[in-house]
C-alpha positions, 0 to 999 in steps of 0.5 A: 486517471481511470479505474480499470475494473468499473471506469469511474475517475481516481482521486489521489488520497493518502492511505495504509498499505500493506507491503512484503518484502523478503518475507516480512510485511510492514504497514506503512501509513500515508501513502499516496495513491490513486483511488477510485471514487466509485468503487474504491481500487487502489493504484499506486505508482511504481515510483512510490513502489520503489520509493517504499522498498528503498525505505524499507531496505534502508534503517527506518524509524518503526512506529510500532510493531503488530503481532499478526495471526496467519489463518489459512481456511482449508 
């Protein structure tokens, strides 16, 4: 695939992604995407969009839990 902000040609990696659904946000891990070996932007499938929030919707394992600061800059 090509990236659409600098052209360069996408690999497919596993990696973290941050996802909110319904007010909460999870990390999940080993997430396939396409990455742009160029400038790094990611692309995920909408299969495996879907595929994460019916995990999430469903009882899942939790690896652990984070506690996370929200900042805002103004």
């Amino acid at each position: 695939m090509i990236c659409e902000f600098c052209s360069g040609n996408t690999i497919t990696k596993h990696v973290k992604r941050q996802h909110w659904l319904n007010g909460q946000l999870y990390i999940l891990e080993n997430v396939p995407a396409e990455v742009c070996s160029d400038c790094g932007e990611r692309y995920f499938h909408a299969v495996t969009l879907d595929k994460i929030d019916q995990l999430l919707q469903a009882e899942h394992p939790v690896k652990k839990t984070l506690n996370v600061e929200v900042v805002t800059l103004a």
